[in-house]
N, C-alpha and C positions, 0 to 999 in steps of 0.2 A: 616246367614253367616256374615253380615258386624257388627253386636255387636259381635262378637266373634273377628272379626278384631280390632275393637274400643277399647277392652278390654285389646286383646294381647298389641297394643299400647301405652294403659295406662299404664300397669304393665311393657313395658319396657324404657317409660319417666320415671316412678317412679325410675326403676334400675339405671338410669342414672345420673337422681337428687340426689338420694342417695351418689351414689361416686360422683359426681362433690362438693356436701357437704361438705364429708370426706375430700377431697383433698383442698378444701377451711380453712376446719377448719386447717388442718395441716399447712398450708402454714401462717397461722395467728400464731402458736404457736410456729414457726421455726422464725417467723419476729419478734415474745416477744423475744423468748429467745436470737438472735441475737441482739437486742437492748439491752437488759439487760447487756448482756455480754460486749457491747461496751462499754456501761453507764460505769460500776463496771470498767473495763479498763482507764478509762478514770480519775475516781476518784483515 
């Protein structure tokens, strides 16, 4: 019983990890393109 606990737990860290990722990475490509945009503005 408790490896099948252990395991459910890993696989819903992993789910988590996953989207905290995603949302990571977005938020990094939303901060280029926001700077880009300013930069080029700015020029």
């Amino acid at each position: 019983m408790a490896k099948e606990e252990i395991k459910k737990l890993l696989e819903n860290s992993k789910k988590d990890l996953d989207v905290d990722y995603d949302n990571f990475v977005k938020s990094i490509k939303d901060d280029l393109s926001s700077f880009k945009k300013k930069t080029l503005d700015q020029i």
